[in-house]
N, C-alpha and C positions, 0 to 999 in steps of 0.2 A: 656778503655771505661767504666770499672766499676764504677771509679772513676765521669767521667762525668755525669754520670746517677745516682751516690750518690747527686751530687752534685745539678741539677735543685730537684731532689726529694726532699732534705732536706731545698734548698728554697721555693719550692711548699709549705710543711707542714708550714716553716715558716710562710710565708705568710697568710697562711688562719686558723693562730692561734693566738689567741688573746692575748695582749700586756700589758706591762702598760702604753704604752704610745700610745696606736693604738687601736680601734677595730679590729676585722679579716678581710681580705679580703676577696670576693665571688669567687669561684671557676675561673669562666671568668675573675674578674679583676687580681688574683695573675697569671696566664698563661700569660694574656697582658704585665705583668710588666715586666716575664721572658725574654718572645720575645723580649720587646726593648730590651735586655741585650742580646739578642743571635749574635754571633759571637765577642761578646767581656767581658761577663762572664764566658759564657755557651756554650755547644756546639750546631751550628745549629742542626746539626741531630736528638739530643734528644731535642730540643727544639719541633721541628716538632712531631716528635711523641708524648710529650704529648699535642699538641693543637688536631691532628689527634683522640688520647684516648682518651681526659678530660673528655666526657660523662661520659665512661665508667668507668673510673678511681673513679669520684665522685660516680658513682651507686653505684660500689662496696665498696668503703670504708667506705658509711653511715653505722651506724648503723644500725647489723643487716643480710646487704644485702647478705654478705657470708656465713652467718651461714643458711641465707634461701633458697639458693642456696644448700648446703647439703641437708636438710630436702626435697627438692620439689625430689629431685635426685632421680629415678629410686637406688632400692639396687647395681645393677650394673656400675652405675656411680659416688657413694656417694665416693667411696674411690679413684677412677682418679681423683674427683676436689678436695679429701682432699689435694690427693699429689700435684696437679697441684699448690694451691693456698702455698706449703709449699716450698717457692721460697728462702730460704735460706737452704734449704736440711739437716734440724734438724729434721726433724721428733718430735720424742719423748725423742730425745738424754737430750734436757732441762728438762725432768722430772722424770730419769730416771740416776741413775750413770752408767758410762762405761762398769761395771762389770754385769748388769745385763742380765740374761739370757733371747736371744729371743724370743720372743711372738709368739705364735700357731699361724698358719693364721686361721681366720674363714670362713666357708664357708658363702656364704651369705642366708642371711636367713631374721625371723621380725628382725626389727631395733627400739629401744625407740628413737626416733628423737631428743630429748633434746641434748641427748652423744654425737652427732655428732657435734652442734653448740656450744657445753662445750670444746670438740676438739677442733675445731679453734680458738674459746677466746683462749683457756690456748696456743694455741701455737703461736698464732700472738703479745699475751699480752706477753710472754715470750722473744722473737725474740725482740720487740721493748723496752721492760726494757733490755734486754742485751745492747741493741743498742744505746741505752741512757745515760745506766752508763759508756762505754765506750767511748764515747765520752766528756764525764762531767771529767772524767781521763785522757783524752787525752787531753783538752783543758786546764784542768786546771792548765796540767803540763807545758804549754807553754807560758804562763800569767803571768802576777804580779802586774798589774792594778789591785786593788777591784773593781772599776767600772764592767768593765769584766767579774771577778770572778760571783759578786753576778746576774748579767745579766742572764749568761749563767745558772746556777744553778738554779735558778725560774723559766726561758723559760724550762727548761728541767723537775725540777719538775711537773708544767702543763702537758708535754705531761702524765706521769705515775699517777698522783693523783688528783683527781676531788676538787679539794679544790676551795673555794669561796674567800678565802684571803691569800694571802701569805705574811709573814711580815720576812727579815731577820734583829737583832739587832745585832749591835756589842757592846765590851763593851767598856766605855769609861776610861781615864787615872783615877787611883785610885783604879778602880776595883767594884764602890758602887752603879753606874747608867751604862744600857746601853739606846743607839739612836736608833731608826731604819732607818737604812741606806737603804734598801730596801724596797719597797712596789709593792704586782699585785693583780689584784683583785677588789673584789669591797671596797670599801672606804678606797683606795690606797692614793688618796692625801689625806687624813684626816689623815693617818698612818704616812708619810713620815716626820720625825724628833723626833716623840712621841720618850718619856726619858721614862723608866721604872727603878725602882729599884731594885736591887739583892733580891729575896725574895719577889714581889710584884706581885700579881696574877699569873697567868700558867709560864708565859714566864719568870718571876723573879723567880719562884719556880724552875725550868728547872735548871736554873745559879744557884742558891744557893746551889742542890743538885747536879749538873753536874750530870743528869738523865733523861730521856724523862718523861714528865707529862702531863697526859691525864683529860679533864672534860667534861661530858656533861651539863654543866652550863655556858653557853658563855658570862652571867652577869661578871663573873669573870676575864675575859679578856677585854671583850669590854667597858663595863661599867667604866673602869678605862683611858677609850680613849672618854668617854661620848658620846659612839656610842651605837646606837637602834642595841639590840642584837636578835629581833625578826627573823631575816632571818638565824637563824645562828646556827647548833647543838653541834657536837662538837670538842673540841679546841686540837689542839696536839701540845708540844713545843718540840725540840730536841737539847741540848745543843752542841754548835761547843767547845769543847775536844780538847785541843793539849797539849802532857802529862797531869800537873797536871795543867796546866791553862784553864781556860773557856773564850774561846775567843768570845762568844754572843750567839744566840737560833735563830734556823730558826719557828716560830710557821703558824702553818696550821689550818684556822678556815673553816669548813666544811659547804656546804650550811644544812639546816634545816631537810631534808631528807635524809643528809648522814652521814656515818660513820668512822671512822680509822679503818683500817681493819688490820690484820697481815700481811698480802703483804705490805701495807703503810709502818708499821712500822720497817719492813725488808728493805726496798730499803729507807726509811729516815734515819736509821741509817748508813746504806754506804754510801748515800749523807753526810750528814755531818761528819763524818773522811774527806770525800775530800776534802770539801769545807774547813774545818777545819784547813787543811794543806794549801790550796791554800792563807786562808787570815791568817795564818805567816808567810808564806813566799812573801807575799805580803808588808808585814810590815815591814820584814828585808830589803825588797830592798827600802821602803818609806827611811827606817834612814840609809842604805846604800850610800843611792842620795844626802846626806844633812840633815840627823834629820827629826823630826818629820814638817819640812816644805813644805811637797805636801799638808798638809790636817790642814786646819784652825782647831784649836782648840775649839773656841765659835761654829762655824756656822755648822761645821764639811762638810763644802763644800773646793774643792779644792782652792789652792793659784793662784798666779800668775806664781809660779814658774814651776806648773804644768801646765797651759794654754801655757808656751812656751817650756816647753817639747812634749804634741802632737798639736802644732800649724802645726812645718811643714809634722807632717804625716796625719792632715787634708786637709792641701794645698795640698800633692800631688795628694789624692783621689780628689779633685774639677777639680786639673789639667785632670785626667785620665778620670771623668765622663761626664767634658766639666759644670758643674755644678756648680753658685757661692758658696759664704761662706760669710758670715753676722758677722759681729761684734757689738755686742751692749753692750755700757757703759752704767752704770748706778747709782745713787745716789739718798738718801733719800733728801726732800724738811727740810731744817733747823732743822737736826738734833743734832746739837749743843746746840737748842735752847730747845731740848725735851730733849736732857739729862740731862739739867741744872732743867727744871720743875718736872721730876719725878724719876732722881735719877740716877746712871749708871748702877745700879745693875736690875731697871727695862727697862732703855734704852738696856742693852744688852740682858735681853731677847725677849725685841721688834728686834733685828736685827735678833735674831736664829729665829723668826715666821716670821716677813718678809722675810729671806731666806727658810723658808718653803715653802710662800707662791709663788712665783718665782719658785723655784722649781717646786711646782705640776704644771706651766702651763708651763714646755718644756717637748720637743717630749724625748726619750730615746738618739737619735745620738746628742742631746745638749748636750754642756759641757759649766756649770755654775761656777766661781769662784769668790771668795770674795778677793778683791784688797788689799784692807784698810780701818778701820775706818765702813764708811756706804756707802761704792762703790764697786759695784759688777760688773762684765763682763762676756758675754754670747759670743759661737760658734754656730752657727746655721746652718753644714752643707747642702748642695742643696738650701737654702735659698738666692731668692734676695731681693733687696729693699720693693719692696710690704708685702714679707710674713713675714719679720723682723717688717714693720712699725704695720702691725696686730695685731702681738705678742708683739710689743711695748705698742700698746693701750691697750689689755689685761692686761698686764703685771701692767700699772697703774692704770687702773678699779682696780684692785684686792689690789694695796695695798692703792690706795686711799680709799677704801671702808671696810679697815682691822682696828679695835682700838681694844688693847688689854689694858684687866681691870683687874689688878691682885686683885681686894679687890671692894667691895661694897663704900668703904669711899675711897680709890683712886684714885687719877686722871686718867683718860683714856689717854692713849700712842695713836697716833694715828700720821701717816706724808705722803706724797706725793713721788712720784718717778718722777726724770726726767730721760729721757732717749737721747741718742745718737748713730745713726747708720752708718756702713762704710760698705763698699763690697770689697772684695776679687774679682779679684786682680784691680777693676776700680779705687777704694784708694789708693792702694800701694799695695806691696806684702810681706812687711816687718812687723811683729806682729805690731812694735814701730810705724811707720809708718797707721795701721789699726787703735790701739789704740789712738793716737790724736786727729785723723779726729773723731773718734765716742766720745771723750772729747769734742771736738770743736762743734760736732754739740748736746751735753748734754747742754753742756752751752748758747747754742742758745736754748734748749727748755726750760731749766730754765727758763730762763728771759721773754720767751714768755707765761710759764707760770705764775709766778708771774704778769706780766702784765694785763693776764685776772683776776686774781683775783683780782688786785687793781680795776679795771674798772668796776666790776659788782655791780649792784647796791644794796643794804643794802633791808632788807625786801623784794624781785621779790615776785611777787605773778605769776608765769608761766603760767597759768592752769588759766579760768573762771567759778569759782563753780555753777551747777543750782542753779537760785534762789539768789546769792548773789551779792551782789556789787564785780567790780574785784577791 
């Protein structure tokens, strides 16, 4: 039963904690989502109890409300709801070695009210970092997906450290630049692909000394990603260490009123040794599978080889929630035509910023990979027709409206996306079979786009200006 009750809890928190790919949910809607899932995630009975609790459940875990509960407390009652609320039966054991000798009881008498509500911080803040790290240990040991890895390790970061941005890089082949493979936070898709060099502001100092580096100058970090560092105080990096290699920096940019504190810096350094371990042993199994073929090289997005290694443990999960699965191909508009105009050397970096920008607009359960060439292919679990075709038109808004200008004197890179969409399992159920039909129907929107462009007419004036001739 304990188990069960681990389990709606740590989707509750889930749920109503903020993503990179989500807002939070509100107290009411993460219990709704529970329930539909009860008798087939979760257990009824604890499902029920907490729709029965959720009031209370939310009073108490705001900010605050427990520690004002001691404080309001009669002398006589302040120490039954210290114990009551100490539901893991630590006491003081977290702050306090084994060996230390027991504490006098006091009688009751004045009380400073502060020391009471400093007690429950230290000891529910204590309980849930224990609770955090072990599971970040526990999951990472059963993993080998980076995806995964770096998932779980920023969800989990959040809960322990109030941080505004969280950015994890890895380093790339060579050793001279890393990517940032991860982003949450705020200006997470602006983050998502930035290159940093070994030695180049916080996060490149971190790698080049394999040491945590601390500034209160967030120009130093941010400024180098040509983001407004006004909201921002300051920047912690912590180098991922696996013996004498530096395998990337997880860096933490603090909102404007806050700080790194020694607790950060204690529970950041244990995060990364684990994380540290999880992405090389992540890496052995990558060139264990085949080489360095799960993970494109340019785009540092997955292969194709990887989209049919978890195709069928997506299918089964569609099978089991009764929920489709979207397939969407995709390709640049005459991209042959653009690398002949400005070069390959700037055509390939328009394909890693296009593959950024694709990137920042899927959900977290998307799985994006690069085919060949300038064709890419998306999984859009729970997704059917309608919410593919959405994210379809996003998908070309965004890159239709992308031109990258690497120099004042040269030509602007700029190109179109067509896209093409199939369903699980109404297409077929076979990947080869999904990927055709969303080829077949790319190539139908190809043409239907090139069409309108031929058709439109040279000069439209849309709009009639006040005052002017249209």
């Amino acid at each position: 039963m304990g188990a069960r009750i681990l389990a709606v809890a740590d989707a509750f928190e889930a749920l109503t904690a903020d993503r990179s790919y989500r807002a939070r949910m509100t107290p009411a809607d993460a219990a709704a989502l529970i329930e539909a899932w009860s008798g087939i995630q979760f257990d009824p009975a604890v499902v029920v109890a907490l729709k029965e609790n959720l009031d209370e459940l939310v009073r108490v875990g705001e900010s605050g409300t427990a520690d004002r509960a001691l404080l309001d407390a009669p002398p006589g009652d302040a120490d039954r709801l210290a114990s009551a609320m100490d539901v893991g039966g630590f006491g003081d054991a977290l702050h306090q070695s084994i060996e230390a000798p027991p504490v006098k009881a006091i009688e009751p008498g004045p009380r400073t009210p502060p020391v009471a509500g400093a007690l429950v911080r230290d000891t529910y803040g204590a309980q849930r970092e224990v609770y955090a790290l072990y599971e970040i240990a526990r999951t990472l040991g059963s993993t080998l997906r980076l995806n995964e890895v770096l998932d779980l390790v920023v969800s989990r970061i959040a809960q322990l450290i109030p941080f505004r941005t969280c950015v994890v890089y890895l380093m790339l082949p060579g050793g001279a630049e890393m990517a940032a493979r991860f982003a949450s936070g705020a200006n997470a898709a602006a983050l998502r692909g930035r290159r940093v060099r070994v030695g180049e502001g916080i996060t490149g100092w971190a790698a080049a000394h394999r040491s945590s580096r601390f500034s209160g100058n967030p120009d130093l970090e941010m400024g180098g990603a040509h983001l407004d560092s006004a909201g921002y105080g300051t920047v912690a990096a912590f180098p991922l260490c696996h013996g004498e290699e530096v395998l990337g920096v997880i860096t933490l940019a603090y909102p404007k009123s806050g700080a790194c504190s020694d607790d950060d810096v204690r529970v950041m350094e244990i995060i990364s040794r684990l994380a540290a371990g999880a992405v090389h042993d992540g890496r052995l199994a990558s060139v264990a599978a085949g080489g360095e073929s799960l993970t494109d090289p340019l785009t540092h997005l997955p292969t194709e080889r990887f989209l049919r290694q978890v195709f069928e443990q997506e299918t089964l999960r569609s099978q089991q929630s009764g929920q489709p699965l979207a397939v969407v191909a995709m390709d640049l508009d005459d991209f042959g035509a653009l690398n002949l105009r400005v070069g390959q050397e700037t055509g390939d970096r328009f394909l890693v910023e296009v593959a950024r920008v694709l990137r920042s607009h899927l959900r977290g359960p998307d799985i994006m990979v690069r085919l060949e060439g300038d064709a890419f292919a998306a999984i859009l679990p729970g997704s059917g027709f309608a919410a593919a075709a959405l994210l379809a038109e996003r998908l070309q808004q965004a890159v239709d409206g992308y031109t990258l200008r690497t120099s004042p004197e040269a030509a602007p890179a700029r190109s179109g996306l067509s896209v093409g969409i199939s369903i699980y399992p109404l297409d077929g159920e076979r990947l080869e079979d999904l990927l055709e039909r969303a080829h077949l129907n790319r190539l139908r929107n190809k043409q239907a786009r090139k069409a309108a462009r031929a058709s439109a007419p040279e000069n439209v004036l849309p709009f009639k200006s006040p005052g002017r001739p249209a």
